[in-house]
PyMOL CGO cylinders between C-alpha atoms (Angstrom):
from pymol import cmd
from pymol.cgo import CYLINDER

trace = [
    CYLINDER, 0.00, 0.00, 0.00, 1.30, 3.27, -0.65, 0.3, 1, 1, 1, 1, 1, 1,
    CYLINDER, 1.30, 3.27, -0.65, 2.93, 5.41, 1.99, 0.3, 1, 1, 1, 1, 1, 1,
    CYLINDER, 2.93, 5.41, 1.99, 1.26, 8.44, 0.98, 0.3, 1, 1, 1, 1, 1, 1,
    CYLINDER, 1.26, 8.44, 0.98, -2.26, 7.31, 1.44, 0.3, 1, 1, 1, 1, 1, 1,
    CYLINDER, -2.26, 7.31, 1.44, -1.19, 5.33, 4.65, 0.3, 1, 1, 1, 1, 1, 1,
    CYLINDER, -1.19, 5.33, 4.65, -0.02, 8.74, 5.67, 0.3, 1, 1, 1, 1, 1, 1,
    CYLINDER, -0.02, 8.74, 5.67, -3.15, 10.43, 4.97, 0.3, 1, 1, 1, 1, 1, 1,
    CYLINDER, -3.15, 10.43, 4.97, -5.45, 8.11, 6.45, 0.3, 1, 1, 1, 1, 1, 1,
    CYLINDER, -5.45, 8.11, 6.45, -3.76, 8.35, 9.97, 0.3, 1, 1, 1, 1, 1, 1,
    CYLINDER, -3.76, 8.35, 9.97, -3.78, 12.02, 9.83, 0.3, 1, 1, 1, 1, 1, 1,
    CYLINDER, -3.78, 12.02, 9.83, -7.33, 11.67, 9.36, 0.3, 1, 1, 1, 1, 1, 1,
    CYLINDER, -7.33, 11.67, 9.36, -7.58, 9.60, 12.71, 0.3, 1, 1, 1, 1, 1, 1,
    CYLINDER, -7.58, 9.60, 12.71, -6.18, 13.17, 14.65, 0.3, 1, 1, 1, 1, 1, 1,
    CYLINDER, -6.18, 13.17, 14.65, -8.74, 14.06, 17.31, 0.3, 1, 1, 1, 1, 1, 1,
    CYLINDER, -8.74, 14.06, 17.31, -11.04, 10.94, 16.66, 0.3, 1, 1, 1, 1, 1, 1,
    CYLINDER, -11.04, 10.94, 16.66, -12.00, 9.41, 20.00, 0.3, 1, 1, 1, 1, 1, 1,
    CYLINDER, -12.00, 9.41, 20.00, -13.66, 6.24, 18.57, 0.3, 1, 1, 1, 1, 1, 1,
    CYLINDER, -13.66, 6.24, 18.57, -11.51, 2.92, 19.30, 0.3, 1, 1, 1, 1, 1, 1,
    CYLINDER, -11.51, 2.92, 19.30, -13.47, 1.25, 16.35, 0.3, 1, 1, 1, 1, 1, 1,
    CYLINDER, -13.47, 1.25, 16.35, -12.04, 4.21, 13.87, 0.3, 1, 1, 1, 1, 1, 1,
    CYLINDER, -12.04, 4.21, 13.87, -8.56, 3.30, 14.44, 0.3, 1, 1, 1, 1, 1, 1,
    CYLINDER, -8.56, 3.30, 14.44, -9.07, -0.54, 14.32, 0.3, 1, 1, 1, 1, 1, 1,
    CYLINDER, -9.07, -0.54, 14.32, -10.72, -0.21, 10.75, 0.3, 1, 1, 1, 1, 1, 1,
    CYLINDER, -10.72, -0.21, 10.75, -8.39, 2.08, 9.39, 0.3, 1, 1, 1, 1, 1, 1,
    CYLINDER, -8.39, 2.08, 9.39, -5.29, 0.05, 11.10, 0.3, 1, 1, 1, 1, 1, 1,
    CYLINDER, -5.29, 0.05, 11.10, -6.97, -2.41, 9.42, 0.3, 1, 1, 1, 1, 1, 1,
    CYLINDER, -6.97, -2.41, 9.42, -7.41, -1.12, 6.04, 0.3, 1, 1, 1, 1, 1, 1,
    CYLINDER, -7.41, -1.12, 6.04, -3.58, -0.62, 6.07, 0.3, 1, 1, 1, 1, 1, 1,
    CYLINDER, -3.58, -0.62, 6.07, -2.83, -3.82, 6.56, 0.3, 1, 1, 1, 1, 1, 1,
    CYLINDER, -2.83, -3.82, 6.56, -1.48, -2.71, 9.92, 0.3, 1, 1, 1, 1, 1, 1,
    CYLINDER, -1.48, -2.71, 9.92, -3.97, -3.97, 12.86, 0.3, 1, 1, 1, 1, 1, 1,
    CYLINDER, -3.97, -3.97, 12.86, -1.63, -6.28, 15.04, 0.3, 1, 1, 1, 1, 1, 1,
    CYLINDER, -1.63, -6.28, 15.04, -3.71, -7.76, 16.83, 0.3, 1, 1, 1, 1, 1, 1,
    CYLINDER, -3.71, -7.76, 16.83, -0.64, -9.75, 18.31, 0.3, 1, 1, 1, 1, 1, 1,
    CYLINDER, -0.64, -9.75, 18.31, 0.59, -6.99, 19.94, 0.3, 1, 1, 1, 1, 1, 1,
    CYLINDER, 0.59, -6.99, 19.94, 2.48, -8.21, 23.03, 0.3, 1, 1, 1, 1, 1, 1,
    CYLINDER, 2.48, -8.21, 23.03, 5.18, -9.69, 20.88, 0.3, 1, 1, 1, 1, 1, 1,
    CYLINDER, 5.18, -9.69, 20.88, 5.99, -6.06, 19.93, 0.3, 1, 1, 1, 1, 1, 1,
    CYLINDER, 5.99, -6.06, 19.93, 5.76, -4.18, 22.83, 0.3, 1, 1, 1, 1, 1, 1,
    CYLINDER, 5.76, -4.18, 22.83, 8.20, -4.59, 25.86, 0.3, 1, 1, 1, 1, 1, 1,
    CYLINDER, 8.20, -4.59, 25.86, 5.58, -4.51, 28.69, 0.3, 1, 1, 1, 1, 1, 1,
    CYLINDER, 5.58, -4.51, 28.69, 2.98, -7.41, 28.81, 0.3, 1, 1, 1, 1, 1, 1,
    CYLINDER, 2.98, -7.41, 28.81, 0.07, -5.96, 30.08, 0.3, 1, 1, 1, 1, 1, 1,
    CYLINDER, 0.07, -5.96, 30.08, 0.94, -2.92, 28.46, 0.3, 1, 1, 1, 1, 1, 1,
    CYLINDER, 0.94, -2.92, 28.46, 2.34, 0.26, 30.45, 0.3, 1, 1, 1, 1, 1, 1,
    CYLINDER, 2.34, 0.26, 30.45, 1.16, 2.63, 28.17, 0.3, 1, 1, 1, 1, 1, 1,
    CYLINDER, 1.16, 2.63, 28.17, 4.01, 5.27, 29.37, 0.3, 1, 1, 1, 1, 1, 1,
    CYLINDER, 4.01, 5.27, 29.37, 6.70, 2.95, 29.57, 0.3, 1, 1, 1, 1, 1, 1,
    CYLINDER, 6.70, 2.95, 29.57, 6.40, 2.18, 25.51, 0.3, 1, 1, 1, 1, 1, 1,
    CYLINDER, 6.40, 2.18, 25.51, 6.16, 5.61, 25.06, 0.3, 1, 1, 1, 1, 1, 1,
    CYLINDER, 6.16, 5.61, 25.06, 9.38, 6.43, 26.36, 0.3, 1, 1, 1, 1, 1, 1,
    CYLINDER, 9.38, 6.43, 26.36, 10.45, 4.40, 23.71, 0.3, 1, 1, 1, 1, 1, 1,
    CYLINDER, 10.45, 4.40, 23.71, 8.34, 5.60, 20.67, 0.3, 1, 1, 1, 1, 1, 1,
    CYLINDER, 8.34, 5.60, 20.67, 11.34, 8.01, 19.11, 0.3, 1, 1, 1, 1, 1, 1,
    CYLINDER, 11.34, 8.01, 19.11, 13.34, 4.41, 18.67, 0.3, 1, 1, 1, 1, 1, 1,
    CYLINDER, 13.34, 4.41, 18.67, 10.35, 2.58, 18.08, 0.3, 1, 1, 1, 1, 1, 1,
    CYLINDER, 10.35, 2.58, 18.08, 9.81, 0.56, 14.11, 0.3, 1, 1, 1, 1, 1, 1,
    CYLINDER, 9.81, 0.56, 14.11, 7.18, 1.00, 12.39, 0.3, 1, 1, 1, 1, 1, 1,
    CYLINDER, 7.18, 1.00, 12.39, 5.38, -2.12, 13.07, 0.3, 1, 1, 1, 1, 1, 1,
    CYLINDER, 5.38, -2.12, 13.07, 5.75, -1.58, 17.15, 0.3, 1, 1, 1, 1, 1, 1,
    CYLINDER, 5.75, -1.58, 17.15, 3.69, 1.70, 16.57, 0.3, 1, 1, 1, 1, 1, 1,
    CYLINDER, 3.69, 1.70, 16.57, 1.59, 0.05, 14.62, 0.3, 1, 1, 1, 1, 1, 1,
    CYLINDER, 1.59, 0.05, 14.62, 0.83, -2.88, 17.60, 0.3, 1, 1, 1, 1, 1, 1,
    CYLINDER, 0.83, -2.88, 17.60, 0.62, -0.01, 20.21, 0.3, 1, 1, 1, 1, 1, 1,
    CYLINDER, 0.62, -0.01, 20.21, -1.55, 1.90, 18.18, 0.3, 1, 1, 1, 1, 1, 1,
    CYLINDER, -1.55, 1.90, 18.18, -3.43, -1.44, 18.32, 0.3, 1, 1, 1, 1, 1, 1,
    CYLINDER, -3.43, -1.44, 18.32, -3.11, -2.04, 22.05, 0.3, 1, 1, 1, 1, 1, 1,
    CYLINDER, -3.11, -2.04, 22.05, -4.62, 1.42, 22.86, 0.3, 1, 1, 1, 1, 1, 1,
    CYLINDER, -4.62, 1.42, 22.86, -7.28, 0.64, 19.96, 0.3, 1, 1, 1, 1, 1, 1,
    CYLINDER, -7.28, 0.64, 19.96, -8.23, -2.66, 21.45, 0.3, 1, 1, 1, 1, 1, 1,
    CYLINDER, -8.23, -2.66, 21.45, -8.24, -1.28, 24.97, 0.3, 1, 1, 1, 1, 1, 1,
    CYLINDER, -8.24, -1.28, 24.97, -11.42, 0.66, 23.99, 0.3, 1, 1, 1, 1, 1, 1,
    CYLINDER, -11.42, 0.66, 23.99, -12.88, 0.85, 28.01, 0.3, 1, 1, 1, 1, 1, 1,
    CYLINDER, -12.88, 0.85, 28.01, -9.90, 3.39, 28.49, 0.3, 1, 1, 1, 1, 1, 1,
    CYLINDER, -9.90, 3.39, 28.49, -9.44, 4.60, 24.93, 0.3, 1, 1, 1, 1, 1, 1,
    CYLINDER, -9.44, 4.60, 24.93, -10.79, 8.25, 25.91, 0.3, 1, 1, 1, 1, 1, 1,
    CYLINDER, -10.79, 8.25, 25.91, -8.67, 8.83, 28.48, 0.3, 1, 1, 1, 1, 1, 1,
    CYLINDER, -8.67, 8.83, 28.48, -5.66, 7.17, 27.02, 0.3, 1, 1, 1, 1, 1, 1,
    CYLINDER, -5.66, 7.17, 27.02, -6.35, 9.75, 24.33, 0.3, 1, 1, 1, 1, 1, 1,
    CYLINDER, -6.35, 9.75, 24.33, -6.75, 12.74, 26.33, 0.3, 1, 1, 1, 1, 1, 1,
    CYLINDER, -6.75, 12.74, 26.33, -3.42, 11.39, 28.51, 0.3, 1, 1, 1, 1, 1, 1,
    CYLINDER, -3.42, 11.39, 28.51, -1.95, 11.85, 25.63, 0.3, 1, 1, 1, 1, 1, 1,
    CYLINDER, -1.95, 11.85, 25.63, -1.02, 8.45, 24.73, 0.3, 1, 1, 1, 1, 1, 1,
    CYLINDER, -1.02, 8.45, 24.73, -2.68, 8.57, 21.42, 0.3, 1, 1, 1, 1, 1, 1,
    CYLINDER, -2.68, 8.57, 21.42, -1.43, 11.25, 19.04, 0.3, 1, 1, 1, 1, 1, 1,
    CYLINDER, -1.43, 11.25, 19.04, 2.39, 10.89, 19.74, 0.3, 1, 1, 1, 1, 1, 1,
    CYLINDER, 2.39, 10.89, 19.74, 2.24, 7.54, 18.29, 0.3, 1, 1, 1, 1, 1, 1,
    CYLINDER, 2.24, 7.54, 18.29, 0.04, 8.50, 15.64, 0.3, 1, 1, 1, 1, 1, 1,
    CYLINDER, 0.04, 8.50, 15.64, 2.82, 11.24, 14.47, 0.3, 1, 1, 1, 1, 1, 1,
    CYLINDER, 2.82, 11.24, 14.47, 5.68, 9.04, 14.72, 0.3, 1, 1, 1, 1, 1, 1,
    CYLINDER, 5.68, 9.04, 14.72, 3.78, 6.70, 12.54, 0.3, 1, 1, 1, 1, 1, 1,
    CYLINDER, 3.78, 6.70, 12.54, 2.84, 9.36, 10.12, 0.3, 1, 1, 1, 1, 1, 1,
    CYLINDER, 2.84, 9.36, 10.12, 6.25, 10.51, 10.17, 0.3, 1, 1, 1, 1, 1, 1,
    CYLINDER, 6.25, 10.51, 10.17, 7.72, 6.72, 9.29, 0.3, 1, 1, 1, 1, 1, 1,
    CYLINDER, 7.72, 6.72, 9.29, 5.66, 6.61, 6.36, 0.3, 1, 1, 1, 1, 1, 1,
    CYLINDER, 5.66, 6.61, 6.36, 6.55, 10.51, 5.28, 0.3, 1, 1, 1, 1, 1, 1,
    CYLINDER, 6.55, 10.51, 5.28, 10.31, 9.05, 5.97, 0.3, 1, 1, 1, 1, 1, 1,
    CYLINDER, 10.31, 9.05, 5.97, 9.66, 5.96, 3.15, 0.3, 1, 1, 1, 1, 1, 1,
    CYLINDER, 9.66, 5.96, 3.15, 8.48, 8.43, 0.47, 0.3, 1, 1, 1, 1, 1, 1,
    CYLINDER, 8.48, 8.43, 0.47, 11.41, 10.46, 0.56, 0.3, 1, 1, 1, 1, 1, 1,
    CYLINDER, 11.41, 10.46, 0.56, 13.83, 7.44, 0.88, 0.3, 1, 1, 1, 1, 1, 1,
    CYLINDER, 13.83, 7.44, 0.88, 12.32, 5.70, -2.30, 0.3, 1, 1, 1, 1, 1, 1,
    CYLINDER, 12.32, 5.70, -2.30, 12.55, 8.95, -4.06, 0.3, 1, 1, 1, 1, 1, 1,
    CYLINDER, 12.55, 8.95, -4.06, 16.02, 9.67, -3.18, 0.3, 1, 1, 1, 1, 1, 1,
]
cmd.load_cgo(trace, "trace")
């Protein structure tokens, strides 16, 4: 799938505070892990701990926290408003940003 429109789609999840959104769309991208302990270094996941960790953090381990916080849609509101939400969405946004220019270099 192309990085642009992967790009564009997550921008499109800023400030949307439905858990089902972000599945779909992770989804759609062919990025939904729903396996997403075997990413992440805390098991149940410390949403602040991995995010100490997102400017080092692949592509496919924001993708399966993305996922985590998705799936953990009881808390998703406040996980969003804590500000777990967005950072990752950015660094994934940026990733993909990061591929265009690579390929076209």
């Amino acid at each position: 799938m192309n990085c642009i429109f992967k790009a564009r789609l997550l921008a499109d999840l800023k400030g949307v505070l439905d858990p089902k959104r972000y599945v779909s769309t992770l989804k759609k991208i062919h990025d939904y892990k729903p396996d997403y302990g075997k990413y992440l270094m805390t098991v149940p996941v410390e949403y602040s701990l991995e995010l100490l960790h997102l400017p080092e953090m692949s592509y496919d381990e924001c993708c399966a926290l993305l996922t985590a916080l998705a799936c953990d849609s009881k808390h998703f509101r406040d996980n969003y408003y804590n500000g777990y939400v967005l950072p990752v969405l950015e660094r994934m946004i940026d990733i993909q940003r990061s591929q265009l220019f690579s390929v076209t270099a």
